[in-house]
PASEBA-1860 file (N, C-alpha, C; in nm, 3 decimals):
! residues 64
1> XXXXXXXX> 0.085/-0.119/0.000/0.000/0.000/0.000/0.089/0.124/0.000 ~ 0.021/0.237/-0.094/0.136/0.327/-0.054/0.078/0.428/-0.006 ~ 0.151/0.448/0.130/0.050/0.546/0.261/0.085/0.674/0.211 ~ 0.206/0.711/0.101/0.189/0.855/0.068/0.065/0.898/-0.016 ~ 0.056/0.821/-0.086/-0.113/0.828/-0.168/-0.202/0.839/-0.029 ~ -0.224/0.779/0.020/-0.345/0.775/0.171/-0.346/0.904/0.188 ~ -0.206/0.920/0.307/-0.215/1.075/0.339/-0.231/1.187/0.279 ~ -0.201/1.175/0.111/-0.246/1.294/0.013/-0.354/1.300/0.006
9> XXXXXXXX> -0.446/1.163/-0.022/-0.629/1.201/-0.071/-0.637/1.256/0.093 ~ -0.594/1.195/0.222/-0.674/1.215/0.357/-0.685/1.376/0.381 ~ -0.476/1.436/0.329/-0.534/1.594/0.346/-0.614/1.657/0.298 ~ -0.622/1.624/0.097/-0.696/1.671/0.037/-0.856/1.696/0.078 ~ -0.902/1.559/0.150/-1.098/1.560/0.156/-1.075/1.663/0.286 ~ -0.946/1.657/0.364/-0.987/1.706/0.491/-0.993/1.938/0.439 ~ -0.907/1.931/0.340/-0.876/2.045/0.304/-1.021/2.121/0.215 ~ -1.090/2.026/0.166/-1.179/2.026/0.102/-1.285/2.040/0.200
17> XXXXXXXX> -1.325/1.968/0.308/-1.449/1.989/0.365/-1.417/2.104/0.455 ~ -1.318/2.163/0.490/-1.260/2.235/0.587/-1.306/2.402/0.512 ~ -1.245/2.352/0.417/-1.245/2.495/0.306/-1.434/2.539/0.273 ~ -1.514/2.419/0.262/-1.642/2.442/0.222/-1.695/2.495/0.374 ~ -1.686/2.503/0.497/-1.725/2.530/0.596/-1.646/2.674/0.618 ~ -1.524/2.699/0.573/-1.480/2.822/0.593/-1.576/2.919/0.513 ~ -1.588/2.862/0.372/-1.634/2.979/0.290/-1.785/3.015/0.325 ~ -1.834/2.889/0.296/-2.012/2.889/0.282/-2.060/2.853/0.421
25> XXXXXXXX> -2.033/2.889/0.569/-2.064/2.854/0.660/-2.211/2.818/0.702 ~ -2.282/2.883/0.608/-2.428/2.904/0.649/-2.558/2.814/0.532 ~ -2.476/2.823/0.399/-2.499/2.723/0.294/-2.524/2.571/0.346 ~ -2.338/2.512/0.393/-2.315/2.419/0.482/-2.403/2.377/0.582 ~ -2.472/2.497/0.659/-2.555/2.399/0.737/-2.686/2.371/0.705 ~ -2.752/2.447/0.599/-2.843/2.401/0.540/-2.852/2.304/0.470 ~ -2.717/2.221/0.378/-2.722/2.134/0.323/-2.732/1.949/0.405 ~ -2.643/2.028/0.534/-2.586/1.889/0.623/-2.769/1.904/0.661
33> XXXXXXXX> -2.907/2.000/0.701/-2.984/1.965/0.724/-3.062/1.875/0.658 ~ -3.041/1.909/0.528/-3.157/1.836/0.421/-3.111/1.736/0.397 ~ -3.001/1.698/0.424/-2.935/1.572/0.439/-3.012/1.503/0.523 ~ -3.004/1.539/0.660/-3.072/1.448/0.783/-3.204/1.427/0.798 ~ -3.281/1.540/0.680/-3.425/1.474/0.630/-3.429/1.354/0.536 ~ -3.319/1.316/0.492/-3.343/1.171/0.397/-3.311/1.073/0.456 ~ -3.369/0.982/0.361/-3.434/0.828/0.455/-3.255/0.766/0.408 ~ -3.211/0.703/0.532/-3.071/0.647/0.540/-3.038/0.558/0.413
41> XXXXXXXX> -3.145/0.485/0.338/-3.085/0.420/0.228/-3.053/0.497/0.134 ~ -3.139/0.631/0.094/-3.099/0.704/-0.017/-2.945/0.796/0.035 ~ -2.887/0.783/0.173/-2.764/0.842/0.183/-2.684/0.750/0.169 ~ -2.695/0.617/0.182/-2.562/0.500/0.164/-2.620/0.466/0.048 ~ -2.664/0.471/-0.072/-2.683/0.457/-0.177/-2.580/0.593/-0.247 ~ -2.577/0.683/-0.153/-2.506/0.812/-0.227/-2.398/0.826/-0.147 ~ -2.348/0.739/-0.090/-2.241/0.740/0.003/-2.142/0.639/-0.098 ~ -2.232/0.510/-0.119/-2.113/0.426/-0.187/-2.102/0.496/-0.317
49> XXXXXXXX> -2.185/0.544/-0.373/-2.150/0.611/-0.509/-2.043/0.665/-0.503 ~ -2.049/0.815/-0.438/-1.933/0.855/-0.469/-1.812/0.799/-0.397 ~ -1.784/0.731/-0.291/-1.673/0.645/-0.260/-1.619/0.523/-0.387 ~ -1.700/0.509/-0.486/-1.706/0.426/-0.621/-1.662/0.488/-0.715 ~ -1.708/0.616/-0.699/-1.624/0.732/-0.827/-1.503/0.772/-0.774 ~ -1.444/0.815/-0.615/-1.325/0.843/-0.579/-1.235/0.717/-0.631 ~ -1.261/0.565/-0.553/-1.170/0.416/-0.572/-1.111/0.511/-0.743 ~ -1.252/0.504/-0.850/-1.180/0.500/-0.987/-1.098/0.615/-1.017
57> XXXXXXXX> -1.158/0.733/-0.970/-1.034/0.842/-1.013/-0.938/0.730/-0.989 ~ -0.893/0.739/-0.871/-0.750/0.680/-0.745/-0.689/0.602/-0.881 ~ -0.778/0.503/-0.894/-0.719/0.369/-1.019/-0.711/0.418/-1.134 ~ -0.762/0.531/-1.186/-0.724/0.607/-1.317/-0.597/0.670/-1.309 ~ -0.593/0.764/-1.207/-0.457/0.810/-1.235/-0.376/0.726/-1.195 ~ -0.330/0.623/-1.057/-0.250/0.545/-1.050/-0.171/0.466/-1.138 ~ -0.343/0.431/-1.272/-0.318/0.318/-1.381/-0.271/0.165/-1.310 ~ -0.347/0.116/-1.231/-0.363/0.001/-1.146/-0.332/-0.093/-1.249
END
C-alpha cells in the first residue's frame, strides 16, 4: 500500500471539507440539514457512489 497516496487524498478531503465550511458557513448547514431529512438508504446509496467514483479516479490516475 502506498501510505503517501493515503495521506495525500486524507489531506486533500480534509482540506476540502474544511475549506467548504470556511467559505459557505451558512450554505453548509443548510445542506448537512436536508441531508438528515433523507431516509438512510438514499444516503448509503449516495455514500457508496461517490466512494465508487473516488476508488476510480484513485485507479485512473495510478493506472492500477
Amino acid at each position: 500500500m502506498d501510505w503517501e497516496l493515503l495521506l495525500l487524498g486524507l489531506g486533500l478531503a480534509l482540506f476540502l471539507e474544511g475549506a467548504a465550511y470556511a467559505i459557505m458557513p451558512e450554505s453548509f448547514k443548510k445542506l448537512l440539514i436536508a441531508a438528515a431529512g433523507q431516509p438512510a438508504a438514499k444516503l448509503r446509496i449516495m455514500g457508496l457512489t461517490l466512494a465508487a467514483i473516488g476508488v476510480a479516479i484513485v485507479w485512473m490516475v495510478k493506472g492500477a
